[in-house]
One Martini backbone bead per residue (centre of mass of N, CA, C, O) as a GRO file, in nm:
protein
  277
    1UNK     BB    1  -1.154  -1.881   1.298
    2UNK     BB    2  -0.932  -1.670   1.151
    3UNK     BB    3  -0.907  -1.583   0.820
    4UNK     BB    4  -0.645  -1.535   0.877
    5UNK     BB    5  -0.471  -1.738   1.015
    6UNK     BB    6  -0.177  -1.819   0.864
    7UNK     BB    7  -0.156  -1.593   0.677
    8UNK     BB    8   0.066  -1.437   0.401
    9UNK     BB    9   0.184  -1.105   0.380
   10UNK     BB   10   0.325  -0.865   0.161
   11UNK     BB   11   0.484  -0.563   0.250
   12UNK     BB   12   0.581  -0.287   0.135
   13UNK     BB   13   0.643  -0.051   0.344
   14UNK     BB   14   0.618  -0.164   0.675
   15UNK     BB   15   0.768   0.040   0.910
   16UNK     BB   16   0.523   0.257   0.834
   17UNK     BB   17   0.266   0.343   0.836
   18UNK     BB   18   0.032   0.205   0.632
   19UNK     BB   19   0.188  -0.061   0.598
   20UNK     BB   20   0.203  -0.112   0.931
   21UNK     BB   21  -0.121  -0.100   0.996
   22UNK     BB   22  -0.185  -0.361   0.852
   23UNK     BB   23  -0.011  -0.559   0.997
   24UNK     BB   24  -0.160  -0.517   1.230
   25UNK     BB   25  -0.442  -0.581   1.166
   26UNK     BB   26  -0.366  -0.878   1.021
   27UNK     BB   27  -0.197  -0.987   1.326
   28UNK     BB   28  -0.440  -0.982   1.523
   29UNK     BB   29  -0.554  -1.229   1.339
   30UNK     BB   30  -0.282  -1.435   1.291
   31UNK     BB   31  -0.110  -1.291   1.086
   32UNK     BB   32   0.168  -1.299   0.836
   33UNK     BB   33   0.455  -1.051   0.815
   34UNK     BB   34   0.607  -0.923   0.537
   35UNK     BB   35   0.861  -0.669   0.628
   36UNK     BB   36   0.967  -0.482   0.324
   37UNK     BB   37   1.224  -0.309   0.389
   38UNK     BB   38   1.495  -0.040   0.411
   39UNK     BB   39   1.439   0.013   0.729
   40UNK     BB   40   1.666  -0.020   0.989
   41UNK     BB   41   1.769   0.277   1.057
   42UNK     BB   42   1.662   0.558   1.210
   43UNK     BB   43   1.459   0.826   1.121
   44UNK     BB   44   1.363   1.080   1.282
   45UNK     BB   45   1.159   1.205   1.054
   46UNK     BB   46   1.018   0.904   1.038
   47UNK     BB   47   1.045   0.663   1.180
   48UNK     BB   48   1.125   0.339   1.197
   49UNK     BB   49   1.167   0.021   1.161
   50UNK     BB   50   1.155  -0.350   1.076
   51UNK     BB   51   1.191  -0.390   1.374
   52UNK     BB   52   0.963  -0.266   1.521
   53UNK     BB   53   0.725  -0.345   1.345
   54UNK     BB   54   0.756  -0.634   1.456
   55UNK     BB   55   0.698  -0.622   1.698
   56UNK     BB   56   0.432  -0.474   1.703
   57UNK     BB   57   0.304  -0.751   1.550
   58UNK     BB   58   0.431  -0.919   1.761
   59UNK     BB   59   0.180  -0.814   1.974
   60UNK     BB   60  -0.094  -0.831   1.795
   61UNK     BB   61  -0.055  -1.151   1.722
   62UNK     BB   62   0.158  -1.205   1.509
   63UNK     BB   63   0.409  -1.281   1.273
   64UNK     BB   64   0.725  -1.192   1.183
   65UNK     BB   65   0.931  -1.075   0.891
   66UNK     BB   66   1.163  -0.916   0.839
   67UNK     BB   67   1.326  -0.720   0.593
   68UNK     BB   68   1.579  -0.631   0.366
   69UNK     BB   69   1.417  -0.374   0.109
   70UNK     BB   70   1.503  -0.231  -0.237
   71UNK     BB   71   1.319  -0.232  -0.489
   72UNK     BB   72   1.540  -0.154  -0.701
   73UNK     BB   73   1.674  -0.448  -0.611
   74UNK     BB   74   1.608  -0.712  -0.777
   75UNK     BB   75   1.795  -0.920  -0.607
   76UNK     BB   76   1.648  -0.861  -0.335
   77UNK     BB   77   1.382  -0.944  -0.417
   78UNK     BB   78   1.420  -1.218  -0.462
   79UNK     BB   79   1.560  -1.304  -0.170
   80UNK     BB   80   1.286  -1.237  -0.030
   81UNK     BB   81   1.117  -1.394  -0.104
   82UNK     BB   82   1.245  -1.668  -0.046
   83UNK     BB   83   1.244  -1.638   0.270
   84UNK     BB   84   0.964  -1.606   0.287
   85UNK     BB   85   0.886  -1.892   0.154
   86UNK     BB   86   1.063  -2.050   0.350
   87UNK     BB   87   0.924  -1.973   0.637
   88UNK     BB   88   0.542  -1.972   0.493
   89UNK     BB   89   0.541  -2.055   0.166
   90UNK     BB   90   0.324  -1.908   0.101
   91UNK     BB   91   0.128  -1.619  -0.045
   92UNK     BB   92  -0.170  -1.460  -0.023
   93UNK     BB   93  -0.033  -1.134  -0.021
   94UNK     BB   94   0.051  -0.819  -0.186
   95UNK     BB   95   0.120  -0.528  -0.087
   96UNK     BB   96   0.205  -0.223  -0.280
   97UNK     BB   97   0.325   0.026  -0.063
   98UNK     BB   98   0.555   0.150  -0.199
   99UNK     BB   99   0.662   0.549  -0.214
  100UNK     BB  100   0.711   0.780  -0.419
  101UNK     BB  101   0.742   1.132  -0.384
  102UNK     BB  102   0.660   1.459  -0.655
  103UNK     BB  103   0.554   1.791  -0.643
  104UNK     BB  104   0.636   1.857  -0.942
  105UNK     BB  105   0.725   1.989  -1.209
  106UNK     BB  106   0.872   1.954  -1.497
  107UNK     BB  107   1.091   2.168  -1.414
  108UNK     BB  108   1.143   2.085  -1.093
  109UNK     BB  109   1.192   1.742  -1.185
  110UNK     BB  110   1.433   1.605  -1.124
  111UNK     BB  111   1.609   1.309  -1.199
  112UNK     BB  112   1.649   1.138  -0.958
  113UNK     BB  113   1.326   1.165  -0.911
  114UNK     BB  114   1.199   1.052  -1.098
  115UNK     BB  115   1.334   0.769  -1.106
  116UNK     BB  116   1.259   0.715  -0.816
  117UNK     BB  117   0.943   0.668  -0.888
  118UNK     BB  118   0.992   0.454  -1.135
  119UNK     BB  119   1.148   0.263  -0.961
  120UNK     BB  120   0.933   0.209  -0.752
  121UNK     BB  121   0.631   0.292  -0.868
  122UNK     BB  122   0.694   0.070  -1.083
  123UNK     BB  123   0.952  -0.140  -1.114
  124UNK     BB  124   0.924  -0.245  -0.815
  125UNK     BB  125   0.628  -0.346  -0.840
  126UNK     BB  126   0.636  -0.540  -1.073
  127UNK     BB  127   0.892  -0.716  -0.951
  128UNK     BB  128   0.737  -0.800  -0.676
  129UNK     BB  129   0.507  -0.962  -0.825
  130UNK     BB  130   0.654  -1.144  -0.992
  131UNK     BB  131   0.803  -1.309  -0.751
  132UNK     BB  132   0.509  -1.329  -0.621
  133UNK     BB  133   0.363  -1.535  -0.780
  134UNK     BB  134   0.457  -1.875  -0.735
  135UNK     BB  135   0.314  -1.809  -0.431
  136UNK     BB  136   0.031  -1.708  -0.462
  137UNK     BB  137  -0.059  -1.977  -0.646
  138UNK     BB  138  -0.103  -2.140  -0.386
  139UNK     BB  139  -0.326  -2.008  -0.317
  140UNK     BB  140  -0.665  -1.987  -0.279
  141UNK     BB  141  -0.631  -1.698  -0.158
  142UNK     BB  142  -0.532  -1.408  -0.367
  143UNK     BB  143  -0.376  -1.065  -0.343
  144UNK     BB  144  -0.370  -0.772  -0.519
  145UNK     BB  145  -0.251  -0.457  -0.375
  146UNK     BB  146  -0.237  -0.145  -0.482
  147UNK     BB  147  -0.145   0.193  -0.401
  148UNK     BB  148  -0.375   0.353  -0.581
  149UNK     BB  149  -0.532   0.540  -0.812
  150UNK     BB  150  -0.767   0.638  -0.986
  151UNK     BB  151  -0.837   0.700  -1.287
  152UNK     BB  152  -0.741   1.045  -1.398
  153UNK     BB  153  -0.775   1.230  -1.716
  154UNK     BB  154  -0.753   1.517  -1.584
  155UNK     BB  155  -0.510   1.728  -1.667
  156UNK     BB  156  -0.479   1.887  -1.370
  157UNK     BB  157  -0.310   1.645  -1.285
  158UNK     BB  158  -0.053   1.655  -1.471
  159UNK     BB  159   0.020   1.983  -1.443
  160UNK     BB  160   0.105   1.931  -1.139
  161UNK     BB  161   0.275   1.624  -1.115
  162UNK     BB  162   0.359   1.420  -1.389
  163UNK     BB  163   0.566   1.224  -1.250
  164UNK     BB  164   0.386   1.112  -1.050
  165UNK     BB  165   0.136   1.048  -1.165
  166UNK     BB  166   0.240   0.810  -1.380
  167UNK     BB  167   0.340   0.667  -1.159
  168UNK     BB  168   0.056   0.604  -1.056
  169UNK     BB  169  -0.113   0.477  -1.271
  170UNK     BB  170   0.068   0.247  -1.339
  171UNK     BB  171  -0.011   0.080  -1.106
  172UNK     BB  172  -0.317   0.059  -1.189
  173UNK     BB  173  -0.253  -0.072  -1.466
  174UNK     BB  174  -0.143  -0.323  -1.318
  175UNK     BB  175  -0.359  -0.447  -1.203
  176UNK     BB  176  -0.569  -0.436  -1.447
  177UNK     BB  177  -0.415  -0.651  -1.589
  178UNK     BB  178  -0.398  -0.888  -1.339
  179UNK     BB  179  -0.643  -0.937  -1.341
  180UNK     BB  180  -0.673  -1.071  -1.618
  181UNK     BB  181  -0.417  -1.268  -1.650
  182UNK     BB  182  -0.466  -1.408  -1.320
  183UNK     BB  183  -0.781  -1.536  -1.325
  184UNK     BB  184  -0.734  -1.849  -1.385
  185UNK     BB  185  -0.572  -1.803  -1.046
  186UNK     BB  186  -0.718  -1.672  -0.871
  187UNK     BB  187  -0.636  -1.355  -0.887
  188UNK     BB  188  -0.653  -1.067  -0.749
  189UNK     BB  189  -0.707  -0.710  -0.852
  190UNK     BB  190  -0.613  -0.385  -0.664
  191UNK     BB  191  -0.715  -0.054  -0.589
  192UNK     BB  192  -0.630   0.177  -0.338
  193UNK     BB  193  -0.776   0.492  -0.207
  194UNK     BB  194  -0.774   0.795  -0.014
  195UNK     BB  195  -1.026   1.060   0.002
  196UNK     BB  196  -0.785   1.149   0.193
  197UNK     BB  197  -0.540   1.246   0.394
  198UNK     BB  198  -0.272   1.091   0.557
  199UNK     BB  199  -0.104   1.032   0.821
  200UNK     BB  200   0.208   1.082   0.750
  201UNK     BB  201   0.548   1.145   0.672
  202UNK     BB  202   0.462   1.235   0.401
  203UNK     BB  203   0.265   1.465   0.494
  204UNK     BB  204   0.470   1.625   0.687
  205UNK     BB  205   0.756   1.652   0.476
  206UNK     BB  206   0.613   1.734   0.167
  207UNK     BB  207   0.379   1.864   0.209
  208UNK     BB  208   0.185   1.998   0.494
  209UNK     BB  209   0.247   1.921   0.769
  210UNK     BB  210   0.080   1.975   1.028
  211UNK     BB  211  -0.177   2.098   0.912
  212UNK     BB  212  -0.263   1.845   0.713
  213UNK     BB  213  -0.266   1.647   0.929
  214UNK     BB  214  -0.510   1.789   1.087
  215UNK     BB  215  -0.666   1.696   0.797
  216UNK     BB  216  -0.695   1.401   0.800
  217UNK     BB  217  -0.609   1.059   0.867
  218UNK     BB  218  -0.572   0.767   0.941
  219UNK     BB  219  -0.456   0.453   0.852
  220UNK     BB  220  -0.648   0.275   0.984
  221UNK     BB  221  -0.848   0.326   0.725
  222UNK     BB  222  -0.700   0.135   0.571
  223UNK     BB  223  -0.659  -0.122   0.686
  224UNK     BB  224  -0.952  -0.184   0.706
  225UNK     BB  225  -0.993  -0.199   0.406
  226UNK     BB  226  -0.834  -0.437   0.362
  227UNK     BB  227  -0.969  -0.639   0.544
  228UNK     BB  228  -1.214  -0.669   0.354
  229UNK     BB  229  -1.096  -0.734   0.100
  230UNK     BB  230  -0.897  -1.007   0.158
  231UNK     BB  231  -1.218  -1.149   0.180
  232UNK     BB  232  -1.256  -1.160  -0.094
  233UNK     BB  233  -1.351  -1.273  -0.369
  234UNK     BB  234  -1.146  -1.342  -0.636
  235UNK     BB  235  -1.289  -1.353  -0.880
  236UNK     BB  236  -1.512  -1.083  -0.814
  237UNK     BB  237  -1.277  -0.913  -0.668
  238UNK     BB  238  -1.184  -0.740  -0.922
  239UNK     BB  239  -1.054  -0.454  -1.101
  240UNK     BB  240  -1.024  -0.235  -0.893
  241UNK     BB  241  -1.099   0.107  -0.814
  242UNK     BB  242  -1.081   0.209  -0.487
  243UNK     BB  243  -1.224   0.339  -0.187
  244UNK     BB  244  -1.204   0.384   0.140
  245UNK     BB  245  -1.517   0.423   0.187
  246UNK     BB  246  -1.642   0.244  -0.041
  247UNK     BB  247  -1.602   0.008   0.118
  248UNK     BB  248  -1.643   0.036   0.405
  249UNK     BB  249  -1.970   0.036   0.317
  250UNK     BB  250  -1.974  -0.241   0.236
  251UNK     BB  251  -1.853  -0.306   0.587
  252UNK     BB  252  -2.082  -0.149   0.747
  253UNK     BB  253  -1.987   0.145   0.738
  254UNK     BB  254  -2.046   0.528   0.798
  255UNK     BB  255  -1.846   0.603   1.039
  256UNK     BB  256  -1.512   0.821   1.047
  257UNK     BB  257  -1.482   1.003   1.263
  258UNK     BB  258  -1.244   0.833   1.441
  259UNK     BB  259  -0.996   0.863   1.167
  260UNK     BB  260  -0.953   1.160   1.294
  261UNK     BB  261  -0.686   1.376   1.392
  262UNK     BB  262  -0.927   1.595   1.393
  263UNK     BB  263  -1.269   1.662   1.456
  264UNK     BB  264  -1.252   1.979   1.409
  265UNK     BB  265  -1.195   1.938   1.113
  266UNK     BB  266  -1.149   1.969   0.795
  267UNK     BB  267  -1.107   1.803   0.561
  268UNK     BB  268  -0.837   1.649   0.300
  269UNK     BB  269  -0.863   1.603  -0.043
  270UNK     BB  270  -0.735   1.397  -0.211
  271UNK     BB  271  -0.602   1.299  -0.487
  272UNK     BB  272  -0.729   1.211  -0.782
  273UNK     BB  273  -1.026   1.364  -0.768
  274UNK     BB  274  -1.311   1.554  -0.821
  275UNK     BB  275  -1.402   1.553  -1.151
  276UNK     BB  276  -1.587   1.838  -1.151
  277UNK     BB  277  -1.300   2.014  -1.185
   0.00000   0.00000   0.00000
């Protein structure tokens, strides 16, 4: 039997992109999946919601469970979260790959957005965890997976969208914090990140149009490496900023071309990498 099969992920962000990738490859398994997002009716820009998502995922071979939640809204996810535990009982893992972006400068970097990013990709990520604590404790193998990047400390990561870097580097912070708070729990605490840019609406709508897609990967190289993480010793397997190439490279991958929206273009390496420059 399937290391998934029954076990119960919640995913923020799940109706589309990254999040309904990761969905899918757990579902193809017998996993069961809260789909905890926000969007209910289809943004033509953005394509999908809750309930496509979840067809497509018992379609994959998973249990599906719709939720609408926006995690601005401490009291809805108390409430989803609720739900969730009483459909499945425990949660196995939660990733928390709900996120706001703005590339913006700090004169250029509206309050609505600053807010909009601190609410989502801070305290979103924070209280969604907090309320999933007392069922991943229930998990014999427990993971909480940030989507969130390696902290790299070179100036010009926040001179050029300091409010965004900040926003993403706290989801890093907050791993790196639970994988120590909660190791007593042997709940493993992780982040991951891709080394290329990701083909998803945020990517082809905020950075780089069709252009940048053409030179992504798709979301299913993310899918894959969470597939693998998930199924590591939570005691050992912690505390860690991975990317998803060295994950896959762990999983005896290093084949990636077939990951590529056009296997004929260069790859666009992703942000906060780099080091050397």
């Amino acid at each position: 039997m399937s290391f998934y099969k029954n076990k119960t992920y919640f995913i923020t962000g799940a109706s589309r992109g990254i999040g309904k990738a990761i969905g899918l490859k757990l579902a193809s398994e017998g996993a069961n999946i809260v789909i905890a997002s926000k969007s209910v009716t289809e943004n033509p820009k953005l394509g999908g919601t809750i309930f496509s998502a979840a067809r497509e995922i018992e379609q994959a071979g998973g249990q599906a469970l719709p939720l609408a939640c926006d995690i601005r809204d401490e009291e809805r996810i108390g409430e989803t979260v609720k739900k969730a535990a009483a459909q499945f009982g425990k949660i196995d893992g939660l990733i928390n790959n709900a996120s706001a972006i703005s590339m913006t400068t700090t004169a250029d970097t509206e309050s609505k957005r600053y807010d909009l990013m601190m609410d989502i990709n801070v305290r979103g990520t924070f209280l969604v965890t907090k309320y999933c604590l007392p069922f991943l404790k229930l998990s014999e193998h427990a993971h909480i997976l940030n989507l969130a990047p390696p902290i790299n400390l070179q100036p010009k990561w926040f001179a050029a969208h300091l409010a965004y870097t900040i926003s993403k580097y706290n989801m890093s912070m907050m791993a790196m914090g639970w994988a120590e708070e909660f190791k007593h729990f042997k709940i493993a605490a992780n982040t991951l990140w891709p080394v290329t840019t990701i083909a998803t609406a945020a990517v082809k709508n905020l950075l780089g149009g069709d252009y940048l897609m053409e030179r992504s990967r798709k979301p299913e190289i993310i899918a894959d490496a969470v597939h693998f993480i998930l199924r590591q010793n939570t005691e050992a397997y912690t505390g860690r900023q991975l990317l998803d190439e060295t994950v896959l490279k762990e999983a005896g991958i290093t084949d990636f071309s077939s990951y590529a929206v056009n296997a004929a273009n260069s790859l666009q390496e992703d942000l906060f990498l780099n080091p050397e420059l």
